[in-house]
N, C-alpha and C positions, 0 to 999 in steps of 0.2 A: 426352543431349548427345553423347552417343559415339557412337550411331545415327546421329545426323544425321551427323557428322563421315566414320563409315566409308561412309555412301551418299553423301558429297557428293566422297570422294577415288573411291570405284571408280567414279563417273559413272551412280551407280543400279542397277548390277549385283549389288548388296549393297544388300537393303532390309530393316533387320529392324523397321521400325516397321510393314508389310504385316503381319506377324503376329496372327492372331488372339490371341496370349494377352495382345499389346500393349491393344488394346483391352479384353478383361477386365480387364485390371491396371489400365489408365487408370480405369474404372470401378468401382473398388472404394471409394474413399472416399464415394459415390453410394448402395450400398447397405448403409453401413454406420453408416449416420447413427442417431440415437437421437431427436437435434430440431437445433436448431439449434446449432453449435459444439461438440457434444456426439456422439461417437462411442464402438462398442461396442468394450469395451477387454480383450477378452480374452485371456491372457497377458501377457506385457509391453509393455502400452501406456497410452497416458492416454486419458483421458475425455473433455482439453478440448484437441482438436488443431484448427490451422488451417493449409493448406498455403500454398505460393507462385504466390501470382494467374500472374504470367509464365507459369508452368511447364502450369500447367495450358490455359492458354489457348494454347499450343502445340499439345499435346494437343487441344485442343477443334475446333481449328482443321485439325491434320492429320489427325486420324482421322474430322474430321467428326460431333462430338457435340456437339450443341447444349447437352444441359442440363448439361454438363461446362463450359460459357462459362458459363450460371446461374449455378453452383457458385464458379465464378471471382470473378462479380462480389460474390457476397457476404464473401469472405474479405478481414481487416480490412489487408491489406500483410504484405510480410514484414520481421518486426523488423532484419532488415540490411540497408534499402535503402540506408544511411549509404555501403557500402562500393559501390566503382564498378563493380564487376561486379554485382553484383545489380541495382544502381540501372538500369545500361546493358541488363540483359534485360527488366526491370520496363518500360523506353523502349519497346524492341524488340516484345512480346508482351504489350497493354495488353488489357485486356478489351475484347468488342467491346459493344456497346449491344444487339446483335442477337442473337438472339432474345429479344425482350422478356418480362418476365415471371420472376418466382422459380422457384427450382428447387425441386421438390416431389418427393418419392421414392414411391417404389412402396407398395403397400398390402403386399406380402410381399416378401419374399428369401430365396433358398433356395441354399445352397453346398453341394451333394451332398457330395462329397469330405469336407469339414469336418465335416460334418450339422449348419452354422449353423443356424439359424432367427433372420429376422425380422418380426417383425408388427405391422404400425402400423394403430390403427383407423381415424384419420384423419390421413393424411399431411398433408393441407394445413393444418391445422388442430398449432401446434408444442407447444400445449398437453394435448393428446391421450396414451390409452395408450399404449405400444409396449413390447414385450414380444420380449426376444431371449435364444437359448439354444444350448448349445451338446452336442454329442455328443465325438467323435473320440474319440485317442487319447493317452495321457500321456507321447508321446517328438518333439510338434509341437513346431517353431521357439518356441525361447523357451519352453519349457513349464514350464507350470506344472500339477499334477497336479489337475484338475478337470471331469473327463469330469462330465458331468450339470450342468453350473450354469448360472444362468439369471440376467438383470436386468432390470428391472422400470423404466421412467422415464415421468413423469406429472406433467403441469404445470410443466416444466420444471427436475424434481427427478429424480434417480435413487434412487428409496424402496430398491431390492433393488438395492445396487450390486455388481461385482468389482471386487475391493480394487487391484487393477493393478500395476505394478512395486515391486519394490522397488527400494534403493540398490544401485547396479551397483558393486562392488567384487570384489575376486579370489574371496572368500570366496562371494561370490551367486553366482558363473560356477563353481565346484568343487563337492567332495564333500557341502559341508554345505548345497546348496543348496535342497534339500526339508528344512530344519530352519527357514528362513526363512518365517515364519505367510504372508506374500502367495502362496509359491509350494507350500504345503500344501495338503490338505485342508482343514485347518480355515481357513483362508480364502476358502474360497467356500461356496456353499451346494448342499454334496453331501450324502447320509446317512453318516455312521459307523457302519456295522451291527455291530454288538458288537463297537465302540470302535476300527475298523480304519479308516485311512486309506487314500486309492488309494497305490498305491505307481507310480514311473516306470520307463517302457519300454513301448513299443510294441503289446506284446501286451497291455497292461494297457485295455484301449480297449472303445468301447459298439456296441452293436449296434444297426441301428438294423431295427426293427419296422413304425414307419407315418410317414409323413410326408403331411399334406395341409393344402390350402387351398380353400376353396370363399364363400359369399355368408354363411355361417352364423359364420365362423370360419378359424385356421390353429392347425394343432398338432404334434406329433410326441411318438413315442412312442418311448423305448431301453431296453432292457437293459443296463443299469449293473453285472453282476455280473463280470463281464470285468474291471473297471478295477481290482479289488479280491485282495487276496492270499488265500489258503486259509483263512490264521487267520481271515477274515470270515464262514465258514461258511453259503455264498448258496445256494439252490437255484436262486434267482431274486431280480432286485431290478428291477423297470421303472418309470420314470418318465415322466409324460405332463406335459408343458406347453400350454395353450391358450390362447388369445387368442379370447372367445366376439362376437361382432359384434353380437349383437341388442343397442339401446338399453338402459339404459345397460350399456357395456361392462363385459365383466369376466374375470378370470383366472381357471383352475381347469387342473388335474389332480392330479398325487401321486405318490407314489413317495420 
């Protein structure tokens, strides 16, 4: 909203919706779907997000992304249209009808930067594997110390879930905030190599080894010993997650 407002006072000599990371950012809830109303929620987020039809179809509409209208049409309203400014953009930026057809996501997604991984066997298909995982570092937005974890959702369950937020209070935001189980260790599914947790900050982060996708599969491979303090005593600690493609689907690696 402020975008538009600064291009529409300087007469377009200020454009920052022209920016590519505009378009990135527009499309991030696109690859980060799990199935339907259900998104990958790693650090402090939830599972079951729906955005604001208006907002997106804005989006959809100025940066010119069709399956971002898709996306649109499917999300159920937004619970404040009661009040008149929601109501009045909801008026403004309706979904169009066009381009017909469900929005279907990608068979991979891949966030170098992050070292996401996602992998859907069959996108179209909302009952299908999909298998997402994550690398990085333990000093991300919002973090929670979980280099190496992974979620698992099939049949429109998430069987290997992240536990996701906790209660945002002063106490979660300070010191004792790796004492809280959602933003440990032990709430995700890392190893505890003789009984050490990742510990947070930046250097504590994975390496990543291999990343790829091809007809047979997508997987990635890190070195997890980085995220972990000395008392863990690692020479090495790699984890591989895969998504295998030949009928019927199935998971594997280790670490």
């Amino acid at each position: 909203m402020f975008a538009e407002q600064v291009e529409w006072r300087t007469g377009g000599q200020i454009r920052f919706m022209d920016e590519e990371i505009i378009r990135k950012a527009a499309q991030f809830p696109l690859r980060t779907l799990l199935g339907p109303g259900v998104s990958v929620n790693f650090s402090d987020c939830d599972r079951n997000v729906t955005f604001i039809p208006a907002h997106l179809t804005y989006l959809a509409q100025r940066l010119d992304l069709p399956d971002l209208m898709r996306f649109a049409r499917a999300q159920p309203g937004h619970r404040r249209q009661s009040e008149l400014h929601w109501a009045l953009r909801d008026l403004c930026w309706r979904p169009d009808p066009k381009p017909a057809g469900a929005f279907i996501p990608a068979r991979q997604d891949w966030f170098s930067e992050m070292m996401w991984l996602l992998a859907r066997y069959d996108p179209a298909d909302p009952n299908a594997l999909v298998l997402a995982a994550k690398g990085g570092h333990n000093q991300e937005m919002h973090n929670q110390n979980d280099v190496g974890n992974f979620v698992v959702h099939v049949n429109g369950e998430t069987l290997i879930p992240d536990v996701g937020r906790g209660r945002y209070t002063r106490a979660y935001f300070g010191p004792q905030r790796y004492s809280f189980f959602v933003n440990s260790s032990r709430g995700h599914s890392v190893p505890r190599p003789n009984g050490q947790e990742q510990v947070p900050g930046e250097q504590y982060a994975a390496a990543l080894l291999d990343q790829r996708s091809d007809a047979s599969g997508d997987s990635m491979t890190i070195e997890l010993k980085g995220a972990y303090p000395a008392e863990a005593d690692l020479a090495t600690l790699k984890r591989t997650v895969a998504l295998h493609r030949e009928a019927p689907a199935w998971l594997g690696g280790g670490g």
